[in-house]
N, C-alpha and C positions, 0 to 999 in steps of 0.2 A: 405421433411426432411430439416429443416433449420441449423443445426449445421454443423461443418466438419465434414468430414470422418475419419477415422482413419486408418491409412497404416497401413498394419500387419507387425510382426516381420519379418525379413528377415531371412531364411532358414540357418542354420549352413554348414559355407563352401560359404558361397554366396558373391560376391560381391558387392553387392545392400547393400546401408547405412542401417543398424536399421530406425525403427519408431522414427521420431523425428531429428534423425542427422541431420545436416547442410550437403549441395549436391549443388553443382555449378550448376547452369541452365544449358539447352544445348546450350545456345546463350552466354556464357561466357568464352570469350578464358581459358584455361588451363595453368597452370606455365609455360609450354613447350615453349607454344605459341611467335611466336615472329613479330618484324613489319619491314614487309620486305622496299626493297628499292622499289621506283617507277620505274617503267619500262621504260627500253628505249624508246622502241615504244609508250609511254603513250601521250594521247592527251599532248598538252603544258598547262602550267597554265590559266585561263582565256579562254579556249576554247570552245565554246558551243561542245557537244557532238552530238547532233543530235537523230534521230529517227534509233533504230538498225533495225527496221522492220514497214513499213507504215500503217501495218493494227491493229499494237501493240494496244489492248485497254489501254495500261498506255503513251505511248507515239506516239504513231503513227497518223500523221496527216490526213489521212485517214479515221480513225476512229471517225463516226460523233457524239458518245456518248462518245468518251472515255476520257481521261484527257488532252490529247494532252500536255501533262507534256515537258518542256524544262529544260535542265541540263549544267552546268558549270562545269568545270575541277576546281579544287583548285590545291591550291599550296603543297600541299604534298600529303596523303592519304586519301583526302576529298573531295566532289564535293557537289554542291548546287544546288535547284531544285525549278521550283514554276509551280503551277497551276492556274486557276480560277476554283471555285466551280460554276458549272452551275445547270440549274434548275433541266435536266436530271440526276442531281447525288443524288438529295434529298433523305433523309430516311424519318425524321420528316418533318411534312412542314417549306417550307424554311430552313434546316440545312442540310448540306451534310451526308450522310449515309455513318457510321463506316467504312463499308468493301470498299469503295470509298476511304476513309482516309487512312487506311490499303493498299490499289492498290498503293495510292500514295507514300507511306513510301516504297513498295515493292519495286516497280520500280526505286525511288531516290538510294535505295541500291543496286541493279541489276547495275546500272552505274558506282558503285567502280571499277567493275571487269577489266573495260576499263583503271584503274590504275596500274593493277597487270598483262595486257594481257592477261587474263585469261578467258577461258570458264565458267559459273558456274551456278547455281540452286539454289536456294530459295530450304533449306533442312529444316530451320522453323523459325517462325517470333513471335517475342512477341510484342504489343503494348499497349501502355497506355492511356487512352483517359481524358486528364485533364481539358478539356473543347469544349461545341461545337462550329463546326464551319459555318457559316451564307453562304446561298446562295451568290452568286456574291461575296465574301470574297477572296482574295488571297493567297495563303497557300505558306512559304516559309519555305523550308527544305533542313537543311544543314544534310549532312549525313560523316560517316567517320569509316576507319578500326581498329578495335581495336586488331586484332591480327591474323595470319595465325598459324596452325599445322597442315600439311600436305596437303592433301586434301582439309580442313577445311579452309573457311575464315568467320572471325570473323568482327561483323559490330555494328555499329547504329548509330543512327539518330533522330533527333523534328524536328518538325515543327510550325511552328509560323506564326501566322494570321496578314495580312496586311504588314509584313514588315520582315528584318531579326534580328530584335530586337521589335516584336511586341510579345505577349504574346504565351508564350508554350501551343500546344493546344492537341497536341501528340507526345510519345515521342516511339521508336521501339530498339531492340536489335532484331539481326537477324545471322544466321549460312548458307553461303551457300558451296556448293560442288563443288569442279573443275569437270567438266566431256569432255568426248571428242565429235565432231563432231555427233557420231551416235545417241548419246541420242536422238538430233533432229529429227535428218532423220530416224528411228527406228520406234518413238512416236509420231510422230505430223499426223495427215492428211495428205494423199498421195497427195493431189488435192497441198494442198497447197505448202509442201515440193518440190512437181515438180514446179512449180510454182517460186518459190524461188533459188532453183539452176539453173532456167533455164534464170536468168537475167542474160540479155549479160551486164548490171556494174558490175564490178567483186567484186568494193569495197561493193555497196549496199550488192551482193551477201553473202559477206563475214560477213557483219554486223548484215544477219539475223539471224545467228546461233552463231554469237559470245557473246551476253550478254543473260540473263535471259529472258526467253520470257514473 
């Protein structure tokens, strides 16, 4: 079927817009929303952030395929990211595959939360792909908050090939969830979870459960 769909009328009594109405994405903060202060404990400006877990396929140095993504604190509610697109990340030959691109957007937004102190979760991610991006190519993505309510933080972020004024090649809006400690320890691999609390660094220990995995 190649045309659009067509949303049916919405039930009398419903809160769901009519067919047609205009409807805020779920990655678009809300009038409510507001943009908090940066946190005390928030890295300093200019500080590399590091790897929250080693075997992170978005950041974690350990991981022989994964992006091995390195991040920057900025100066207010913003942080900056780059990668190298290696041959392991290929979709098409020689260009990096989407959902690689998509990791990398995930993950540069998972690093805000180290601005707000906050535990949180990737609750859902839009991306835009305005061009592609070349093996051995460097991907620099700056990312930043656009609003918290409640629970919710509100986010996005491009990326830019070769440079931080090289060409937009994707761009993300992203919603994640504050949650506490157990989400982790509940849901993840028992092997691995043991594993993780059981590092005598208290800080590594802390860092695994603290950003978006």
């Amino acid at each position: 079927m190649n045309g659009p769909v067509a949303s049916p009328p919405a039930p009398q009594g419903s809160d769901e817009p009519a067919a047609g109405a205009a409807a805020l994405s779920p990655t678009t903060p809300p009038a409510e929303a507001v943009l908090p202060p940066r946190a005390p404990e928030a890295p300093a400006p200019g500080t590399p952030l590091g790897s929250h877990y080693e075997h992170c396929f978005g950041c974690g140095p350990q991981h022989p395929q994964g992006l091995q993504l390195t991040a920057i604190a900025g100066e207010g509610l913003d942080v900056t990211a780059r990668f190298t697109v290696k041959p392991g990340h290929q979709g098409g030959p020689g260009l990096a595959h989407g959902g690689v691109l998509t990791t990398a957007m995930d993950e540069t937004l998972g690093t805000l939360n180290w601005l707000l102190h906050a535990a949180a979760v990737t609750g859902r991610l839009e991306t835009d792909f305005l061009r592609p991006v070349p093996v051995d190519a460097e991907l620099h993505i700056r990312a930043w908050i656009t609003g918290v309510h409640g629970r919710k933080i509100y986010s996005a972020a491009e990326g830019r090939i070769g440079g931080p004024q090289g060409p937009v090649a994707i761009r993300a809006q992203a919603l994640f969830i504050q949650v506490k400690l157990e989400h982790f320890t509940q849901h993840g691999r028992p092997e691995d979870i043991k594993k993780a609390l059981d590092d005598p660094d208290l800080f590594k220990r802390a860092r695994a459960f603290e950003v978006n995995p």
